[in-house]
C-alpha positions as a Markdown table, in Angstrom:
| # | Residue | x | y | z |
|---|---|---|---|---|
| 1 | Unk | -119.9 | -7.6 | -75.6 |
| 2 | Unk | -119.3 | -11.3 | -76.2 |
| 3 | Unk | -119.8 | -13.3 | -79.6 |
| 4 | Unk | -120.6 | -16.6 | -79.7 |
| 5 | Unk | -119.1 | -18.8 | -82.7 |
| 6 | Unk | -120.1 | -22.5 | -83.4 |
| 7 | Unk | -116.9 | -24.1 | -84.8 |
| 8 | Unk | -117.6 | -27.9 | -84.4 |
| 9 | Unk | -117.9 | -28.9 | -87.6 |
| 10 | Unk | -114.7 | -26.9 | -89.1 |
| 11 | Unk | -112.4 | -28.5 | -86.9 |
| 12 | Unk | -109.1 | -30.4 | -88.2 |
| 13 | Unk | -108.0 | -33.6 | -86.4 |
| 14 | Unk | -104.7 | -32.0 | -85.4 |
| 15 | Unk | -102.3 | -32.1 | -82.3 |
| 16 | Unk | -99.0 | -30.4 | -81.0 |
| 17 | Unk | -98.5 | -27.3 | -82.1 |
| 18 | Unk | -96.9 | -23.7 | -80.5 |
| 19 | Unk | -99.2 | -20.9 | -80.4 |
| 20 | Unk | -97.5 | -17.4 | -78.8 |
| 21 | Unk | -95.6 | -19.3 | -76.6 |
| 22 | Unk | -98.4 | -22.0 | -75.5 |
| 23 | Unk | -98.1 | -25.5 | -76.5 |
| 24 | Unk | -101.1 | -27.0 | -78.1 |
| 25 | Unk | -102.2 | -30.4 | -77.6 |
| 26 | Unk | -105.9 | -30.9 | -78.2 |
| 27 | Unk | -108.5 | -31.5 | -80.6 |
| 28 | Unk | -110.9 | -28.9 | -79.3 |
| 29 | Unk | -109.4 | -25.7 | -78.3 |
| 30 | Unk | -108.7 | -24.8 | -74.6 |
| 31 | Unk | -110.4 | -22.2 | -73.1 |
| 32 | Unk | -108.5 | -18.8 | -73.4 |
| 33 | Unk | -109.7 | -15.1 | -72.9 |
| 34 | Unk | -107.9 | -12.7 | -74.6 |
| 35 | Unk | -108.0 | -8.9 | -74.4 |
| 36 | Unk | -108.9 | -6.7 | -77.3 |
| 37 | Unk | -106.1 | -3.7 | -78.1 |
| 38 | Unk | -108.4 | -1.0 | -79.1 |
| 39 | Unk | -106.8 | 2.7 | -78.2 |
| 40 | Unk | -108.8 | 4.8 | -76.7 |
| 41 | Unk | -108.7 | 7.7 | -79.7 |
| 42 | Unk | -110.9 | 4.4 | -81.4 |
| 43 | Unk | -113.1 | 2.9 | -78.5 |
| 44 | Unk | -116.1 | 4.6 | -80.5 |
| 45 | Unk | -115.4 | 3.7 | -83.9 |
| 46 | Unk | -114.8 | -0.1 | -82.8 |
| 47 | Unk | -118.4 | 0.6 | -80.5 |
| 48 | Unk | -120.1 | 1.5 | -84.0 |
| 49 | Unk | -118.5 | -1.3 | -86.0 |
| 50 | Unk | -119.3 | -4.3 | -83.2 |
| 51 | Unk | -122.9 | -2.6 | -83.0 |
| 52 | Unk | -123.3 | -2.8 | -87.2 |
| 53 | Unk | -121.7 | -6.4 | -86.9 |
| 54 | Unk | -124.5 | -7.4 | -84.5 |
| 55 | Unk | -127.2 | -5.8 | -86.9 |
| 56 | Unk | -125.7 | -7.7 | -90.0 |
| 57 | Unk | -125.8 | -11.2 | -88.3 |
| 58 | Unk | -122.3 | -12.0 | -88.3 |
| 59 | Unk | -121.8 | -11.3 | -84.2 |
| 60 | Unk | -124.5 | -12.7 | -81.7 |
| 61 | Unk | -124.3 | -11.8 | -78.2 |
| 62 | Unk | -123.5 | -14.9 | -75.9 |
| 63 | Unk | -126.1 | -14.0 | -73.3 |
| 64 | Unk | -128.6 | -14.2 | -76.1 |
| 65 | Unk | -127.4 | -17.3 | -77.7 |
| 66 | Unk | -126.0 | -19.5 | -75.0 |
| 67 | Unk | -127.7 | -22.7 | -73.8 |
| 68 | Unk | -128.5 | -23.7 | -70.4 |
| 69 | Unk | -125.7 | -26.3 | -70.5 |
| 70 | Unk | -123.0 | -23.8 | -72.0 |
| 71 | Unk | -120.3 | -21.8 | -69.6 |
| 72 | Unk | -120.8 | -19.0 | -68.4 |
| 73 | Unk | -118.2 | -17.1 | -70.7 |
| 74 | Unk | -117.5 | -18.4 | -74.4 |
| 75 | Unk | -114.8 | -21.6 | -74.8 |
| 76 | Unk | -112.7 | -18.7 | -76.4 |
| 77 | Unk | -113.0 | -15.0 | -76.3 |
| 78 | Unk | -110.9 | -13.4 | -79.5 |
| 79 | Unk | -109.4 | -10.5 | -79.4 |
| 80 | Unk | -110.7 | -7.1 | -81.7 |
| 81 | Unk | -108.4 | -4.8 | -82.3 |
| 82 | Unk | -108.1 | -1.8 | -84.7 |
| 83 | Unk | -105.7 | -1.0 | -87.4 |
| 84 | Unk | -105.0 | 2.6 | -86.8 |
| 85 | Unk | -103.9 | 3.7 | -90.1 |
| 86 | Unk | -106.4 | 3.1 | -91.5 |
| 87 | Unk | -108.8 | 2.7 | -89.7 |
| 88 | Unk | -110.3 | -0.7 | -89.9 |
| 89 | Unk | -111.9 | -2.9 | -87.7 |
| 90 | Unk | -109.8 | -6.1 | -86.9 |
| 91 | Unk | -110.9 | -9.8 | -85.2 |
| 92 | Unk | -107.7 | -11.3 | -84.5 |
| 93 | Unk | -109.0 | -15.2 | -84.6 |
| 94 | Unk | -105.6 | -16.7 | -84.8 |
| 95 | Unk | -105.8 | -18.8 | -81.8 |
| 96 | Unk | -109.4 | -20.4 | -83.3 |
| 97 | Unk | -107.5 | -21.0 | -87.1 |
| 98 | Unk | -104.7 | -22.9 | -84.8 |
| 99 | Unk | -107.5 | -25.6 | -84.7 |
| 100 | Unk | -109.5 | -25.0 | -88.5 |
């Protein structure tokens, strides 16, 4: 599943910075696609939790939202991941907050 995010108008005026090794040298972030890290054992729980996302409003999927003049895939796909000890859903937006 793919979410869509509108971030335009929360963008800082920023430049040159490192993020996990990559420099960063743009206004509007680059497009990047990054895996989720879900273990198996929690594939279902994270399933339920997207699914209950979707229903509140926070997630939209892309193919539902996206424009004729948008890409094909999102700018930037975020990673979800899931804090086992817990366990506890987790969208790892740290790339996105780079630019915020």
């Amino acid at each position: 599943m793919v979410i869509w995010v509108k971030i335009e108008e929360f963008l800082n005026s920023f430049t040159s910075t490192n993020f996990q090794g990559m420099k960063l040298n743009s206004y509007y972030p680059q497009q990047q696609h990054f895996e989720n890290y879900v273990p198996v054992q929690f594939e279902q729980f994270m399933d339920e939790q997207v699914q209950e996302w979707v229903n509140m409003g926070v997630f939209q999927k892309w193919d539902e939202v996206k424009q004729l003049s948008d890409p094909s895939i999102p700018t930037v796909v975020s990673p979800l991941g899931v804090e086992p000890n817990k366990p506890r859903a987790i969208w790892d937006g740290r790339y996105v907050n780079e630019f915020l």
